[in-house]
N, C-alpha and C positions, 0 to 999 in steps of 0.2 A: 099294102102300106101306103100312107094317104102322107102328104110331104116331103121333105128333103132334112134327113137330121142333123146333118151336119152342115144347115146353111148358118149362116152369121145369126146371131142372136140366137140360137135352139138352143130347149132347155134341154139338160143330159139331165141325167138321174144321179144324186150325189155317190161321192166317191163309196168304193165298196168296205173301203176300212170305217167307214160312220154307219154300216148297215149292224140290224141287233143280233144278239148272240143267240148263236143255234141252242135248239134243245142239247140238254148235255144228256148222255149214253152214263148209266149206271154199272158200273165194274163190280165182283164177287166182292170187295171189299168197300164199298159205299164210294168210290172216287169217282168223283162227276168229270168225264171226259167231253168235251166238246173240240171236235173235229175239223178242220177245214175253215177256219177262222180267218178272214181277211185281214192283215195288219196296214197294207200300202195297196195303192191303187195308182198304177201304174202307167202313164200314157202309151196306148198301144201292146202294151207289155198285162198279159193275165195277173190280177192281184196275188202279191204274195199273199202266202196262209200261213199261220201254227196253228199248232194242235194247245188245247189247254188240256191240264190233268188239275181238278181244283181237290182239295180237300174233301174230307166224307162229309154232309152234312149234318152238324151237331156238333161235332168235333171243338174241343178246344184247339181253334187256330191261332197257329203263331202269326200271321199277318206276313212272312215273309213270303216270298215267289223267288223265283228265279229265272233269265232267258236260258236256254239251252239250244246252243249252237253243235249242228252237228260235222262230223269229218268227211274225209274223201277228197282231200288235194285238191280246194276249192273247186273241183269240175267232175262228182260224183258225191252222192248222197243226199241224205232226204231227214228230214223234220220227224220221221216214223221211225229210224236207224240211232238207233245209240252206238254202236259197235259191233262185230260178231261176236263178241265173249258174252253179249248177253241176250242174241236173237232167241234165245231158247227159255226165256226166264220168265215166270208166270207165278205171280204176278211180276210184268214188266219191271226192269228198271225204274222208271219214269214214275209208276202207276204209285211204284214204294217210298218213290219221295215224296209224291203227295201223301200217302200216309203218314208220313214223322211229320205233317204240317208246313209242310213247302208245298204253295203252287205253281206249275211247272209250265210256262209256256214256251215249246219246241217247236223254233221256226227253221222253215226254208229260208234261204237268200241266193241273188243271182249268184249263178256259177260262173266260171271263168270263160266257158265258152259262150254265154250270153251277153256279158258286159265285164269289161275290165273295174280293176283296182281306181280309183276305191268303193263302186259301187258295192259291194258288198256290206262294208263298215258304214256305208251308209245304210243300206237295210239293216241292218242290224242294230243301228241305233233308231231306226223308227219302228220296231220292233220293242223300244225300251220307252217309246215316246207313247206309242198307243196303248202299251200294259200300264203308264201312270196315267194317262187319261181313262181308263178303264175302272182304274183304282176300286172307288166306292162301287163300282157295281160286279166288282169281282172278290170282294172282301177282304184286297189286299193292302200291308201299308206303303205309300211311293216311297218311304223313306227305305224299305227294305228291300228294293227290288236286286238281285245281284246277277251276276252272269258268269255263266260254266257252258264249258266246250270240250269234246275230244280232237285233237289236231289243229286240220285245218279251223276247224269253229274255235278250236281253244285261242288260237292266234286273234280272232276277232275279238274273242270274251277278252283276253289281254287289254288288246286296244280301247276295248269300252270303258276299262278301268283304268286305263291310262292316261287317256286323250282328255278324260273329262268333256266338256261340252266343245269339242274342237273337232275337225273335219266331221261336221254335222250333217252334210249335204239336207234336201230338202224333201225328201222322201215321205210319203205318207202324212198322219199329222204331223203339224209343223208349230212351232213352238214350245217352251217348257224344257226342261234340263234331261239330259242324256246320260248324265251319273248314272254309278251302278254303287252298291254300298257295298260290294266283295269281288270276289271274282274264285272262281274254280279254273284252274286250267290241267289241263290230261295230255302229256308229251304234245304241247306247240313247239311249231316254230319262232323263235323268238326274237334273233337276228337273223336277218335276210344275207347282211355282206359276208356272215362268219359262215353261211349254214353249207355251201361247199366244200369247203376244206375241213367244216366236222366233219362230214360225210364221205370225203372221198372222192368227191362229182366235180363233174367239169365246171364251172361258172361262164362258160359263156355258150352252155349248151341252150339250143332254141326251142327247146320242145319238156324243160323239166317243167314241174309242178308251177316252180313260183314265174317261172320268164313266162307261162301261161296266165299265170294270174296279174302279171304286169304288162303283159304284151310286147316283153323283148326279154335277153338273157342277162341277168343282174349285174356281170360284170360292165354291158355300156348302157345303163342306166342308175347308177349306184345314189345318187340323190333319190330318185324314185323307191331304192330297194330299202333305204334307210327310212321314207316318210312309213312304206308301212311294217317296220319293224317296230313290236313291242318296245325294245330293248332302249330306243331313243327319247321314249317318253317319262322315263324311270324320271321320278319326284319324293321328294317326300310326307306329301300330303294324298299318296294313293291309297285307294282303300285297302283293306286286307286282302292277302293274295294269298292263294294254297296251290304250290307248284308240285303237279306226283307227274313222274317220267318214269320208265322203266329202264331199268340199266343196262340190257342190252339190246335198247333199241338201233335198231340200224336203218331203219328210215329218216327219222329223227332223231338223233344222239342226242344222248341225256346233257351232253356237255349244253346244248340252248338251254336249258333251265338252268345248270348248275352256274351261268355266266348271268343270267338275270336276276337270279336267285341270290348273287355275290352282288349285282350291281343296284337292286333294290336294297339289300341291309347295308350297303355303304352312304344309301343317300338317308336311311333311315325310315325307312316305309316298313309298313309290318307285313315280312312274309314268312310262309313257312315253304319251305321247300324237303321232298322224300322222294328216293330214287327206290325205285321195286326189286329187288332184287329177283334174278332168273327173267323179266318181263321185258319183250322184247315190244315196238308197236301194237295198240290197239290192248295191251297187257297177252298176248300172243306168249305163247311156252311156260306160265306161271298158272298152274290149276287156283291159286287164293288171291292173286291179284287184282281179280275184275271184284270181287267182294268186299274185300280190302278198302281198296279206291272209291268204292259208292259210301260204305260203311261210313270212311274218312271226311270225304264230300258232305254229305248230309249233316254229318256235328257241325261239321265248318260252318255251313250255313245257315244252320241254326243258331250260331251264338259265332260268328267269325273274331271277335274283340277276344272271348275266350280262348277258343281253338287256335288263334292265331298268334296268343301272347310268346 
């Protein structure tokens, strides 16, 4: 090696989220998967990736997409994991929403043990910045891009359709609007201050899920637990919402939806909210639940104004 690359004035090589799209991988059913896609380009930190699943080619597409945020107590899981209820599904989850004409881009974002709150909702919104800058070359419309999550990602998907263009942070591309035109959510967490006392759990323990993802216990940070709660940004010009929780979740108790769910129809936002009956997290103990819930998801986002009236 001939130089010093990192003296004053070297050229780097531009960021890895401007590099072009991999060949896409052809599935039994025509869905062009493209793999290990760079969205942010990260100083010192390895580029995030998602996975794209686009439509078959030919297809009458609807122009919609979607992000797909995955779960795991923001400090586990991955961009490949929908849930266990449907590790076993062939063709995928994922593979099948691209077939009703939604393309599905399933990203990664930092976990709790690599960077705290709000780095996350900031990946996640540059995650929604590069799929509209992608637009035209992925054959999708910006105006339809929406965002669905299980859990922990559902809590992000929430905040994307909350926040609107607010704690944007600077992540990847930068510029251009952060809106999502719907949102999917699958048992989030939705209030931070209330989600102990649904639960049962200590609020000043230092080692749960969310005092990980905040970097203390929610009881002596409660300004902090409240910036990233859903629950606080309820309006009534958000987009359509589809809230499914399982009723006997005991991870995350249905009561977080059922209270967001009350607190978005009071401000006048259009949401739908359905508790699963028998389905505990992850739709865990309900054999039709995990079907149910894609089935439901998928109309929604196909036509949310309808589904969601």
């Amino acid at each position: 090696m001939t130089g010093n690359p990192f003296a004053p004035g070297a050229a780097f090589p531009p960021p890895a989220h401007d590099d072009p799209l991999p060949p896409a991988r052809i599935t039994d059913e025509g869905v062009r998967v493209l793999s290990g896609v760079p969205y942010a380009d990260l100083p010192g930190v390895r580029p995030l990736e998602l996975d794209l699943y686009l439509p078959p080619a030919g297809t009458a597409g609807t122009g919609a997409a979607v992000i797909f945020l995955h779960g795991g107590g923001w400090q586990l899981g991955s961009r490949r994991l929908l849930g266990p209820a449907y590790a076993r599904w062939s063709p995928s989850a994922l593979e099948r929403i691209a077939v009703a004409g939604i393309a599905v881009a399933s990203a990664d974002y930092r976990l709790s043990g690599e960077a705290r709150w709000p780095a996350q909702l900031h990946d996640a919104k540059a995650a929604v910045r590069w799929l509209r800058a992608r637009s035209d070359e992925l054959g999708i419309d910006p105006d339809r891009i929406a965002a669905w999550g299980e859990s922990a990602g559902a809590h992000l998907a929430l905040l994307l359709g909350l926040t609107g263009d607010e704690l944007d942070g600077s992540v990847g591309v930068t510029g251009g609007s952060t809106s999502v035109s719907a949102v999917v959510s699958w048992y989030a967490p939705s209030d931070f201050l209330a989600l102990a006392a649904d639960a049962g759990a200590d609020p000043t323990a230092p080692d749960s899920l969310e005092a990980r993802l905040l970097g203390a216990p929610l009881s002596s940070v409660p300004e902090l637990a409240r910036q990233a709660s859903p629950i606080t940004y309820v309006r009534p010009d958000a987009p359509p919402i589809l809230l499914l929780h399982g009723r006997d979740d005991r991870l995350i108790p249905c009561a977080q939806s059922e209270r967001l769910a009350a607190a978005l129809d009071a401000a006048g936002a259009p949401v739908v909210f359905d508790s699963l009956a028998g389905a505990d997290h992850t739709w865990f103990g309900s054999p039709h639940a995990p079907a149910q819930a894609l089935e439901r998801s998928i109309a929604f986002l196909l036509d949310p104004w309808t589904t969601g009236a």
